[in-house]
N, C-alpha and C positions, 0 to 999 in steps of 0.2 A: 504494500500500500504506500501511496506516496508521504513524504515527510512533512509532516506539517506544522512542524515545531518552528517556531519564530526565533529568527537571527533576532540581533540588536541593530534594527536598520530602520527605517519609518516606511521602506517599501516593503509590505508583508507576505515575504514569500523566500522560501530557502531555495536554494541552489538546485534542488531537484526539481522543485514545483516550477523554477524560471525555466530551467531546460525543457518539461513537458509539456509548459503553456507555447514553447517554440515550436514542438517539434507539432505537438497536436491542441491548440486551446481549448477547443470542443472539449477534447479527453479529459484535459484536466479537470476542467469548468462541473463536468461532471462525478470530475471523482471530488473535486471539494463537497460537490452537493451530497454524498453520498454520506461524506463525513459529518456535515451539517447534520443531517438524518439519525445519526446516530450520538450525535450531543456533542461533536467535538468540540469546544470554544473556540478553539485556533481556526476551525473551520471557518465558522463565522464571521469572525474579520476579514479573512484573504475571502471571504464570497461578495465582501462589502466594498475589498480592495478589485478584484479582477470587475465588480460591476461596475464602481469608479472610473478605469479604466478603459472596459470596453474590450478586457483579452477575455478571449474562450467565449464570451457571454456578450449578447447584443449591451452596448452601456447603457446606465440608467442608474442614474447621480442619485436619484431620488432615492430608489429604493435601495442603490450603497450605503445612505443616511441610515435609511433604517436598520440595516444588517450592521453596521457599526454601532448602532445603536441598542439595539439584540445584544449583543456581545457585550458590550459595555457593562449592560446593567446584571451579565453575568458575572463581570470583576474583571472582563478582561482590559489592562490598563492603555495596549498600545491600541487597540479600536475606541475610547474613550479619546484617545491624542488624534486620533484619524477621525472621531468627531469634530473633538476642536478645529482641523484643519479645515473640515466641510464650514462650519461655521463662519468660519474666519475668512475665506475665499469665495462662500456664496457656491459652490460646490453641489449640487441638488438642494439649495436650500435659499432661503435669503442671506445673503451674509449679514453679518453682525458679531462681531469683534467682543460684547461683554458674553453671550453667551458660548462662545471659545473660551473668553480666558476661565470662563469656570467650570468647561470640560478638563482645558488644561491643568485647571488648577487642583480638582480632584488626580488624575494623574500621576502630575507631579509628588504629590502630597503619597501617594499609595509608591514613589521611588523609581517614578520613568525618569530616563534623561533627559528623551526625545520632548518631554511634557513640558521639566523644567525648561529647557533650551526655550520651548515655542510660548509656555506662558513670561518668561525675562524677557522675551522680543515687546513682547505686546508691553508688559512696568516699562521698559522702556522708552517706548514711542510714547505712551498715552493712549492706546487704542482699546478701547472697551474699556480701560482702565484708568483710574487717576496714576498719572506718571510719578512711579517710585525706583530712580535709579540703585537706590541702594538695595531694595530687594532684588530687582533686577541682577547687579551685579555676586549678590548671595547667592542666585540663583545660579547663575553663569559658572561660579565657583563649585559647588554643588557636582553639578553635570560634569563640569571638566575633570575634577576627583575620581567620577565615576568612569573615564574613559570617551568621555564625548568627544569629540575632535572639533566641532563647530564652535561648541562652546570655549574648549580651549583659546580659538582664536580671539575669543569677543573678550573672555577674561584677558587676555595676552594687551586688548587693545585700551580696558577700562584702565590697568597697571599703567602701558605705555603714556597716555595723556593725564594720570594722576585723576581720572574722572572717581569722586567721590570715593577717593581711598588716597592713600600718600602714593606718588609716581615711584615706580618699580621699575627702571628701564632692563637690568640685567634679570627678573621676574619674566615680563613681561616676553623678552626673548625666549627665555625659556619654553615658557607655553605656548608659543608659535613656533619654536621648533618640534613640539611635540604636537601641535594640531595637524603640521607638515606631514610630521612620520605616520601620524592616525592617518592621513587619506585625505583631508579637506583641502580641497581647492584655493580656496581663501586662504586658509592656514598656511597654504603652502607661497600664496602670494607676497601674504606681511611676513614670512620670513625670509621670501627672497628679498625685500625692500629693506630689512634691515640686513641681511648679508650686505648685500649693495651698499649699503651705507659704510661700510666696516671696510668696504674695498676688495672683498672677494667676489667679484667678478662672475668668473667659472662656477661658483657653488649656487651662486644666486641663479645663474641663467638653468644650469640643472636643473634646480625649483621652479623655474619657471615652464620650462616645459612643461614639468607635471604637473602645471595647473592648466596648463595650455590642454592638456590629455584630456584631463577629468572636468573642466569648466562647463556648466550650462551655459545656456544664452544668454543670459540678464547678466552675468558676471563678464562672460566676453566682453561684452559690449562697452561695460562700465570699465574693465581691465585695459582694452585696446587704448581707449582714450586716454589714459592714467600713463601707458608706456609710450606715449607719442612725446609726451615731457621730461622724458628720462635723459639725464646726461652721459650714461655712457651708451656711443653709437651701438656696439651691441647688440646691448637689453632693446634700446629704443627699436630697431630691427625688427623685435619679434612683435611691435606692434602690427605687421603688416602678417603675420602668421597666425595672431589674435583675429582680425578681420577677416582673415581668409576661414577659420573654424566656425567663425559667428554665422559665414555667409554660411555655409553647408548646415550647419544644425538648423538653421531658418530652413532651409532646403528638404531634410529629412524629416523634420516636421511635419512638412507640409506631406510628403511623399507618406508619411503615416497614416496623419490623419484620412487620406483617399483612400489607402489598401485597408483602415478600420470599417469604412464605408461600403467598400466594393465587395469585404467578407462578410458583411450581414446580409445586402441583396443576392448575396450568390449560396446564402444558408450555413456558412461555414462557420458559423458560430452558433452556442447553442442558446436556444430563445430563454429570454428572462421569464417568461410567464408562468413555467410551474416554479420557479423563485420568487414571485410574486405572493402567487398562492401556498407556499411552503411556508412564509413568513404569517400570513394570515392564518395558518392552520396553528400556529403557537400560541394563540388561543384558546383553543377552543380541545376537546377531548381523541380527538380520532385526526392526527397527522395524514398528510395525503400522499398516497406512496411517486417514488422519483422512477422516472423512466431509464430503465439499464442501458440501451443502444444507441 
């Protein structure tokens, strides 16, 4: 049976379930359902995540809402955080920012990272929330203790500008060296920036690649512009390597979203409807049985 146990990732799905939703989404979509059926909780999120999504299962934001939702009020904490997210993005729902931050805040409270991380965004800004950077930054602490890597960078950044705590510059490096090593993009930006700063060159541009690898769009975008002002000719170079990665993920974006399109009119996904009415039957005495084929 497929694995259904949950990495430490905010996308919920382990390295099995990615490569099945590849090879066949249908198949999986179904073997989640199957799970579902049989109470798994993990199920229940990744059926709330794959119908978010739109893999294996026609999309359908709304009733992702609810299968996160399901699961939530079973205890599970990272579909609670993948409520928040819905809330917070307007995601099959209205958005609205306070009732996220008190998804997240339950959450975080029950020892997500991913919760903490998302509900300090929000004390941050002021969104849904009256802005409290010093929670915020507790929060950021928190999370990065626990192994977060995003978080790492953000504490790395509140140290570095002395933001509501005393300036920590040899701190501060620190934890953007280690949000680097964890895998964040970011992370691995502000520690090429301060390499660079130090005059190592070569180590910086290394780091930069690897954000250049792992970078979404919004950070491209924001990063290219950032290395257009750099003074050593080098680094500044990889701005035009930046815009070239931004131009293609815009590009396969787009080439997704069509082939998500193209695999629902042509059946090759499997329909939400008895997911629909499997949610509706958790009410009620006599569940409705899942089609095997």
């Amino acid at each position: 049976m497929t694995d259904f146990r949950l990495h430490r990732e905010e996308i919920l799905d382990g390295d099995r379930l990615k490569s099945m939703l590849e090879e066949s989404p249908a198949r999986a979509a179904q073997a989640i359902l199957i799970a579902v059926r049989e109470g798994v909780l993990d199920a229940q999120a990744l059926l709330g995540q794959i119908l978010l999504d739109g893999r294996g299962i026609e999309q359908d934001q709304p009733l992702a809402v609810r299968w996160f939702d399901i699961a939530a009020q079973g205890g599970h904490s990272m579909a609670r955080n993948m409520l928040g997210r819905c809330h917070e993005h307007g995601w099959g729902c209205t958005a609205d920012a306070s009732i996220a931050a008190g998804h997240y805040r339950v959450a975080a409270e029950a020892g997500l990272d991913w919760a903490m991380y998302n509900y300090a965004n929000l004390l941050a800004t002021g969104r849904g929330v009256i802005e409290d950077q010093v929670q915020a930054l507790s929060l950021y602490r928190r999370a990065a203790e626990l192994g977060h890597a995003k978080s790492m960078n953000l504490l790395g950044r509140y140290l570095e500008e002395g933001r509501v705590c005393p300036a920590d510059p040899l701190a501060a490096r620190d934890w953007y060296r280690r949000s680097a090593v964890g895998g964040d993009f970011r992370g691995q930006f502000s520690y090429a920036a301060v390499l660079a700063d130090e005059g190592k060159i070569d180590e910086a541009l290394c780091w930069l690649h690897k954000a250049l690898d792992g970078g979404n769009l919004n950070f491209l975008r924001v990063a290219s512009k950032a290395l257009v002002s750099a003074t050593d000719l080098r680094i500044r170079a990889l701005a035009i390597e930046y815009r070239q990665k931004t131009m293609q993920l815009g590009a396969e974006q787009c080439r997704l979203t069509h082939e998500a399109l193209a695999d629902v009119d042509a059946g090759r996904v499997f329909d939400h409807g008895i997911v629909q009415a499997w949610a509706d039957s958790l009410s009620t005495d006599h569940p409705l049985p899942l089609p095997l084929q």
